[in-house]
C-alpha positions in Angstrom: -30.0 -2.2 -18.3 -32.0 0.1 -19.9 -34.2 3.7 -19.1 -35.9 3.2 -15.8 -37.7 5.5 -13.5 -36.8 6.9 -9.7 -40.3 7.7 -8.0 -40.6 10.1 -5.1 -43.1 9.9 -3.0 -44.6 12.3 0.3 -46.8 10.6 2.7 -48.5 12.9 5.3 -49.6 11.4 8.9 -53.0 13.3 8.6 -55.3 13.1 5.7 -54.6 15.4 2.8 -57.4 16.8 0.4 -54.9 16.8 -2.6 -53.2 13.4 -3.3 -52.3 14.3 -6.9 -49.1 16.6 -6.2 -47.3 13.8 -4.0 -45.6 11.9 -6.5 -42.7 12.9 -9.1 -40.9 11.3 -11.3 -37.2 11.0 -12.7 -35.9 9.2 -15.1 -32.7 7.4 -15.2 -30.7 6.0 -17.8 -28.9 2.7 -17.2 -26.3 1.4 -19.7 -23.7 -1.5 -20.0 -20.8 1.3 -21.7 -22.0 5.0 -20.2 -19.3 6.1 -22.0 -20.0 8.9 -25.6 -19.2 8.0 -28.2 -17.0 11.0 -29.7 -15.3 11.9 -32.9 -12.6 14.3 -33.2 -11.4 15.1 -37.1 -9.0 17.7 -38.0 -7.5 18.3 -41.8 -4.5 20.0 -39.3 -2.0 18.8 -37.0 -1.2 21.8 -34.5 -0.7 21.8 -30.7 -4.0 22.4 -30.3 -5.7 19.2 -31.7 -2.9 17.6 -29.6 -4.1 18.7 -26.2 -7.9 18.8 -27.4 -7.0 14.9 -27.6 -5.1 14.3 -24.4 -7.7 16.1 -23.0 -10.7 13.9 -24.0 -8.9 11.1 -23.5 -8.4 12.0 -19.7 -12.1 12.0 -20.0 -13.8 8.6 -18.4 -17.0 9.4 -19.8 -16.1 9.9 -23.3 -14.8 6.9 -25.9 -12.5 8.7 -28.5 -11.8 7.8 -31.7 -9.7 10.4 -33.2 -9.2 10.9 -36.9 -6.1 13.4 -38.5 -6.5 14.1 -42.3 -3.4 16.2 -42.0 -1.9 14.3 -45.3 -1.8 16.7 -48.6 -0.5 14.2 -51.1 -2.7 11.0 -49.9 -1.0 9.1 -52.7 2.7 9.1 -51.4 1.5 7.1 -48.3 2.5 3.5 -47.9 1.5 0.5 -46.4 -2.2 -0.4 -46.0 -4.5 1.2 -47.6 -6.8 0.6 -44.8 -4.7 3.6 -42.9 -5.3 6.3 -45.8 -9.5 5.1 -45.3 -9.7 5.5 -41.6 -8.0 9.5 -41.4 -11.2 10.7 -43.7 -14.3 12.1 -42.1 -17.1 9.3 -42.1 -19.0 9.8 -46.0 -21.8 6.9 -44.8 -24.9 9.0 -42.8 -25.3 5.5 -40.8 -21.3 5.6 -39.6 -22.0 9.6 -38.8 -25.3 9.0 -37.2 -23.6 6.5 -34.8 -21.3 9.4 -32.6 -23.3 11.1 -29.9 -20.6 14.0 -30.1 -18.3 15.3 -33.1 -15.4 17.6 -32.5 -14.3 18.8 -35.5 -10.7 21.1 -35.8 -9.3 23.1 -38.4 -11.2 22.0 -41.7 -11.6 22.8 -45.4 -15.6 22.3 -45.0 -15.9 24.1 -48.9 -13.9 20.9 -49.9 -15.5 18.1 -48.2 -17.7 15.7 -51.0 -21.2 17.1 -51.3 -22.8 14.0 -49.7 -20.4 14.3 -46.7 -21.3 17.9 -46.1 -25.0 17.1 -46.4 -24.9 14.4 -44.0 -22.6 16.5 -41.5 -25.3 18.6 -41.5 -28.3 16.6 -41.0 -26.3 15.2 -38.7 -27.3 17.9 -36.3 -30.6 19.2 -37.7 -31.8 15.5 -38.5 -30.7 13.2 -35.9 -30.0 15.5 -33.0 -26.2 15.5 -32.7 -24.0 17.5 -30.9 -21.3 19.7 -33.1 -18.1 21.2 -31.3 -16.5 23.4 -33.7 -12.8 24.3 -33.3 -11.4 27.7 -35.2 -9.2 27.8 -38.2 -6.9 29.8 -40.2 -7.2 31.5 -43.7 -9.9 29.3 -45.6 -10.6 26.8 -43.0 -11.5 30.2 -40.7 -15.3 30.0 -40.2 -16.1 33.5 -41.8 -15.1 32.1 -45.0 -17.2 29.2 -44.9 -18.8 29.3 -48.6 -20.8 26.1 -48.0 -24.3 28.3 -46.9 -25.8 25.0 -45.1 -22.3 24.1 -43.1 -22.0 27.8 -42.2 -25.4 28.2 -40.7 -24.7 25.6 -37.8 -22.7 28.4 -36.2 -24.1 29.9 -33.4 -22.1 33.3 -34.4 -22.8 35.6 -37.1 -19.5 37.9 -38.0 -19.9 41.4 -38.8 -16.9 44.0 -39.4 -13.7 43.2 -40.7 -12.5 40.1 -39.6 -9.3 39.1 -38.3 -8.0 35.7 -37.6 -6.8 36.6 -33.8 -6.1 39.4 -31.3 -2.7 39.2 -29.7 -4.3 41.0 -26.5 -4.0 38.3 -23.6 -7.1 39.4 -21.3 -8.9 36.8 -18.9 -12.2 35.5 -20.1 -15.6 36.5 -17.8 -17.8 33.9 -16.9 -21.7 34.9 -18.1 -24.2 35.7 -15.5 -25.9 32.3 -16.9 -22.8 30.0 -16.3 -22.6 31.3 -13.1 -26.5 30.3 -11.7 -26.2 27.1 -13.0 -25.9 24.3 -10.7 -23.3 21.8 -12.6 -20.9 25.1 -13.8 -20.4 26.1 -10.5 -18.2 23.4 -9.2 -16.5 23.4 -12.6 -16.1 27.6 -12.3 -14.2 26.6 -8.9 -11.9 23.5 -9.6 -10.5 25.3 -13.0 -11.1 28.7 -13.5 -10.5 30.0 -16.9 -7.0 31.3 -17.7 -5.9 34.3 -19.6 -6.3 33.8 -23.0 -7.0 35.0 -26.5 -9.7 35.1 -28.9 -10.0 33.7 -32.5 -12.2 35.7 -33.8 -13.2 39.4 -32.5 -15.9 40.0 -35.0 -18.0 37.2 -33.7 -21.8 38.3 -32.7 -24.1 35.8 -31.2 -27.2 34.7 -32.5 -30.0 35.9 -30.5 -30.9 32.0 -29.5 -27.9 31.4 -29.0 -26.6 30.8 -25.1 -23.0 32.2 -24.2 -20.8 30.5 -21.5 -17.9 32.7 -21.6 -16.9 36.3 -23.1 -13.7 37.3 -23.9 -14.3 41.3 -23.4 -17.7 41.9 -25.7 -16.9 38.5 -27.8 -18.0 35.3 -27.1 -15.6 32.8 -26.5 -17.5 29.7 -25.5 -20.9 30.0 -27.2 -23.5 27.3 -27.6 -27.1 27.1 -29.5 -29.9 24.4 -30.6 -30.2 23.8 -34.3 -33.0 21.7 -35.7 -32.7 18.6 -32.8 -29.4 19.4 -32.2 -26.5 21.6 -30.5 -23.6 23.5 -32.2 -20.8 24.7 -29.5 -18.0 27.3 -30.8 -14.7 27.3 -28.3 -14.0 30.3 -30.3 -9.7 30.2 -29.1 -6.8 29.7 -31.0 -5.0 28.7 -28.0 -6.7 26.0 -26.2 -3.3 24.1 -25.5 -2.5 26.8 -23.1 -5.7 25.7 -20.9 -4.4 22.0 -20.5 -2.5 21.3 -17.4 -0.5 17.8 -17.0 -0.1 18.6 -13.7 -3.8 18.8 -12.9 -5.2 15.5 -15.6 -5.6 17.8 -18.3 -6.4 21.2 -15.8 -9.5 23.6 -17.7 -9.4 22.0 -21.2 -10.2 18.6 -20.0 -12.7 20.0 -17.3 -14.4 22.1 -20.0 -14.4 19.8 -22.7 -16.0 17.3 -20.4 -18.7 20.0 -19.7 -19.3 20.6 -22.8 -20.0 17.2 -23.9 -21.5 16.5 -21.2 -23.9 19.2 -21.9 -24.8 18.8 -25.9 -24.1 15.4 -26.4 -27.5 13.6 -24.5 -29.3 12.3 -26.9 -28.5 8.7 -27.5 -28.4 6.7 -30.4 -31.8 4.9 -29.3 -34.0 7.9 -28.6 -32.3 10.2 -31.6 -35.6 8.7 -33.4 -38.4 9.5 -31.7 -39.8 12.8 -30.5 -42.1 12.8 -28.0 -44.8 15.7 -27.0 -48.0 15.9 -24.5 -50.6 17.7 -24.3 -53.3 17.9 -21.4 -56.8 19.6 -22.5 -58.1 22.5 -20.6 -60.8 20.5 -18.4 -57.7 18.1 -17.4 -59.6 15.3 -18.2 -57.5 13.7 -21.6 -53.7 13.3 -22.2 -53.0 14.1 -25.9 -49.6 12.3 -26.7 -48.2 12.5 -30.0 -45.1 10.5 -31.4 -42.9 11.4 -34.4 -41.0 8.7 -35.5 -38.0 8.4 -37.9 -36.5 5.3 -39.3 -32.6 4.4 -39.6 -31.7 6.7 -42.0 -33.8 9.2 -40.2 -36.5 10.2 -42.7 -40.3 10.1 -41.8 -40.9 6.1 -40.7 -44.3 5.2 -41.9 -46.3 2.0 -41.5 -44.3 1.2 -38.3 -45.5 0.0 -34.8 -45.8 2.5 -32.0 -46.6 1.2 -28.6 -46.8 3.4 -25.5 -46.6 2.4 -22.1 -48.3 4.1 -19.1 -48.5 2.4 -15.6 -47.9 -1.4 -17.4 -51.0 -0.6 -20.0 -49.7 -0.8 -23.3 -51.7 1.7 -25.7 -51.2 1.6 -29.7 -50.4 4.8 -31.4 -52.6 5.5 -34.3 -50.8 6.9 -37.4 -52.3 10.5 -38.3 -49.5 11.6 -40.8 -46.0 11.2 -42.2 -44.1 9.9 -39.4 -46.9 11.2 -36.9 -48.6 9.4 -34.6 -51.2 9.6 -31.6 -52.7 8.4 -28.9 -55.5 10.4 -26.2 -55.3 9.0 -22.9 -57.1 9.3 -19.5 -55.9 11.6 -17.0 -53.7 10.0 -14.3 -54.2 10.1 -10.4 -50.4 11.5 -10.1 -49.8 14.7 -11.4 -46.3 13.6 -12.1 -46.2 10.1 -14.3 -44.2 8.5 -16.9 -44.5 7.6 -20.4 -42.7 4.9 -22.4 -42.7 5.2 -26.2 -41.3 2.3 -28.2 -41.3 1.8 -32.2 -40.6 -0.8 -34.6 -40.5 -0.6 -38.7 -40.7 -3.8 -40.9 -39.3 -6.0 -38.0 -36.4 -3.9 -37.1 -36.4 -2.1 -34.0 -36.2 2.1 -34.4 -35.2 3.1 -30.5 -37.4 3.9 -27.8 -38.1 7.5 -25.5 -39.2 8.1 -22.1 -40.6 11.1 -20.8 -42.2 12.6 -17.5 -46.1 14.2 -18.2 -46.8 16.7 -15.5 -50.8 17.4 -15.2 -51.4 20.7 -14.0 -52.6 21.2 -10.8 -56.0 20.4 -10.4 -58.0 23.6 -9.6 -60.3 23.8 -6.7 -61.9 27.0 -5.0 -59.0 28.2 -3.1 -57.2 28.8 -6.4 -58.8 32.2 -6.9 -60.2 32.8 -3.5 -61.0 36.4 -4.6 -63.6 34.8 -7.5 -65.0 32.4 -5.1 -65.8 35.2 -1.9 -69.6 34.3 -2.0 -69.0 30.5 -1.8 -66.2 30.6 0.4 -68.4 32.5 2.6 -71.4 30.2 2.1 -69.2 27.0 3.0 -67.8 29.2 6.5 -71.7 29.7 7.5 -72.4 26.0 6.5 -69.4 24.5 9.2 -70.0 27.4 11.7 -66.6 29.0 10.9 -66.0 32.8 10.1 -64.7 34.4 6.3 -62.2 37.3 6.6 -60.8 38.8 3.9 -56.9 38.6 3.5 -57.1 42.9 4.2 -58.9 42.8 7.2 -56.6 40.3 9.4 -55.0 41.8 12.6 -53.1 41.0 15.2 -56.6 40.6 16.8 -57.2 37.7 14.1 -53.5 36.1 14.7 -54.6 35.7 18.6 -57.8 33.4 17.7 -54.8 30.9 16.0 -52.7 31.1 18.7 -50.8 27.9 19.1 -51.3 25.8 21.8 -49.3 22.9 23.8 -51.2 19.8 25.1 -49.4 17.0 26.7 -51.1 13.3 27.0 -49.9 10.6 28.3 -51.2 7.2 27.1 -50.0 3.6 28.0 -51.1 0.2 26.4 -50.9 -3.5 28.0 -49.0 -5.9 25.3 -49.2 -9.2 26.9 -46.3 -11.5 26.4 -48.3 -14.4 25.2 -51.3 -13.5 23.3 -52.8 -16.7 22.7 -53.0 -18.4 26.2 -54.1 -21.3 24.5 -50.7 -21.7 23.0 -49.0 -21.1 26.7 -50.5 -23.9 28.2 -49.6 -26.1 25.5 -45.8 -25.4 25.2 -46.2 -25.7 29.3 -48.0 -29.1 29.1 -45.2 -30.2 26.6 -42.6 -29.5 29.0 -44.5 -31.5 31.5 -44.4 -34.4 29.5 -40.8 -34.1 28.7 -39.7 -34.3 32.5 -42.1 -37.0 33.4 -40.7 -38.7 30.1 -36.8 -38.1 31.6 -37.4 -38.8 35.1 -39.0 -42.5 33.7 -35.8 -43.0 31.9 -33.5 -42.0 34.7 -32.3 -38.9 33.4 -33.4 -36.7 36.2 
């Protein structure tokens, strides 16, 4: 269990000048549970955030715990009081920090305690989680969001007067980017995506922000990175019409499952370390630089950072607030990995791996047009002929012609090698008859 690496590896039968572009590197993440962990909180109880559920829970990659703070008059509830605690949104940054994905419904954000709308949010700036927001009505609506720091996680901006919903059922379009990639395309072809409607028209993407699926000129399913982490809008006030029974949940489940999929890959154990190399311009030195954070995810100082590189184990030098930094030799691959561990007062802070690609060392057929006067020196020096790339024929293709020779070649393995050893297993026979024969046996 843990982050291990998958090397690949091209061997040639004839000798190659360039060994360093033969091997790459992948890295793989084995776990006991490879299940996210994922939170879905609404403050309303609709058809909706039932299928959202159903959905999710169809999902085998995704551990749900679902939470419904649907309940106006908390103090007219009975029984345990334990049942009241576990409907409210997390107020501990630790409890938060745990959930690689959140999915949070229909909510009154303005009316969430201030230290559970600050740690909602540094949720995904700070430790890199991954926010799917689900559209609201009236004051839950996300253009009247008043809380600034809540409201700039969205990877819309709304201009115009806004409405809660058009009534105009249209099929959604599929972006020119969800269609080239790899993983979408499958999903584009098992569940297409239904006629729907939109929440909100008004919506305008950010210009960093990535769109899956318009609906018309608005974005429907629209994503973005914010601070270490990702904000996704399903900006549609019908998602229950997208779940199918019939087909294990049908495009809701196949989407969401996308979707977290997607946002939701960084892990609990590498949330806390960044990790970023630099090779220098002669290609000589690997500059790697850590920053580290500690549990509650603030600048860990005075810790130990060790980084591994082909089983050498190199000590990161502190050079700031959570910064630290190691220069290392270049590598014979170009392709390697890197394995960066950290510790802080005995208590272990995650680890990261990561893939350094050197740049291709440069030799004089890089820029064959700079090197003309050596290229031509080194033809005179092994008797061979320089001609420009302009000046090749058809006269120049005939001196390459290919050619077909046939040998024939035959080599004499002996059965015994050692004939030493023949006449001894021969002599031992031998002896075994004679040995029979005085015995009667023969």
């Amino acid at each position: 269990l843990g982050t291990d690496m998958v090397r690949a590896h091209a061997r040639m039968a004839d000798p190659e000048a360039n060994l360093r572009n033969n091997d790459r590197y992948h890295i793989v993440q084995i776990v006991a549970n490879d299940k996210l962990k994922v939170l879905l909180y609404s403050e309303v109880a609709c058809m909706d955030i039932g299928k959202v559920r159903q959905a999710l829970i169809r999902d085998e990659k995704v551990d749900l715990e679902f939470r419904l703070n649907a309940v106006r008059n908390p103090a007219a509830l009975k029984g345990d009081a334990r049942q009241s605690h576990l409907v409210q949104l997390p107020d501990n940054a630790e409890t938060l920090n745990r959930y690689d994905v959140i999915v949070l419904g229909p909510t009154d954000v303005d009316g969430l305690p201030p230290q559970t709308a600050e740690n909602l949010y540094h949720y995904v700036a700070t430790r890199g989680g991954a926010l799917i927001l689900l559209p609201g009505k009236d004051h839950m609506a996300f253009p009247n969001w008043k809380n600034a720091k809540l409201k700039s996680l969205l990877p819309v901006t709304f201009s115009g007067q806004v409405s809660d919903r058009r009534f105009d059922v249209m099929r959604a379009d599929l972006t020119d980017q969800a269609q080239a990639d790899v993983t979408l395309g499958h999903l584009i072809q098992a569940s297409p995506m239904p006629e729907t409607l939109v929440a909100y028209e008004a919506a305008i993407k950010k210009p960093a922000a990535s769109t899956w699926v318009n609906w018309g000129e608005t974005p429907l399913i629209c994503m973005h990175r914010f601070g270490r982490g990702r904000v996704c809008l399903l900006n549609c006030p019908v998602l229950s019409q997208w779940y199918s029974e019939e087909k294990q949940g049908g495009a809701l489940r196949e989407w969401l499952s996308s979707v977290t999929s997607r946002i939701g890959s960084v892990r609990t154990d590498a949330s806390r370390i960044d990790v970023v190399t630099r090779v220098d311009e002669q290609g000589q030195t690997i500059h790697v630089e850590a920053l580290v954070r500690d549990l509650e995810y603030q600048s860990a100082d005075h810790a130990m950072v060790l980084l591994t590189v082909n089983e050498n184990t190199h000590r990161m030098q502190a050079v700031g607030p959570g910064r630290y930094q190691v220069t290392l030799e270049a590598q014979a691959e170009s392709s390697f990995p890197i394995r960066v561990k950290a510790e802080q007062h005995g208590r272990f802070l995650g680890e990261r791996v990561t893939t350094v690609n050197q740049p291709i060392r440069r030799d004089e057929m890089m820029r064959p047009q700079a090197n003309k006067d050596f290229l031509r020196q080194l033809a005179a020096y092994v008797g061979a002929d320089y001609v420009d790339l302009e000046q090749c024929n058809t006269e120049t293709a005939k001196r390459f012609a290919a050619t077909r020779i046939v040998e024939e070649s035959s080599d004499l393995i002996p059965l015994w090698r050692r004939w030493s050893f023949l006449t001894l297993v021969c002599g031992g026979l031998i002896v075994y008859w004679f040995l029979r024969r005085m015995a009667g046996l023969v």
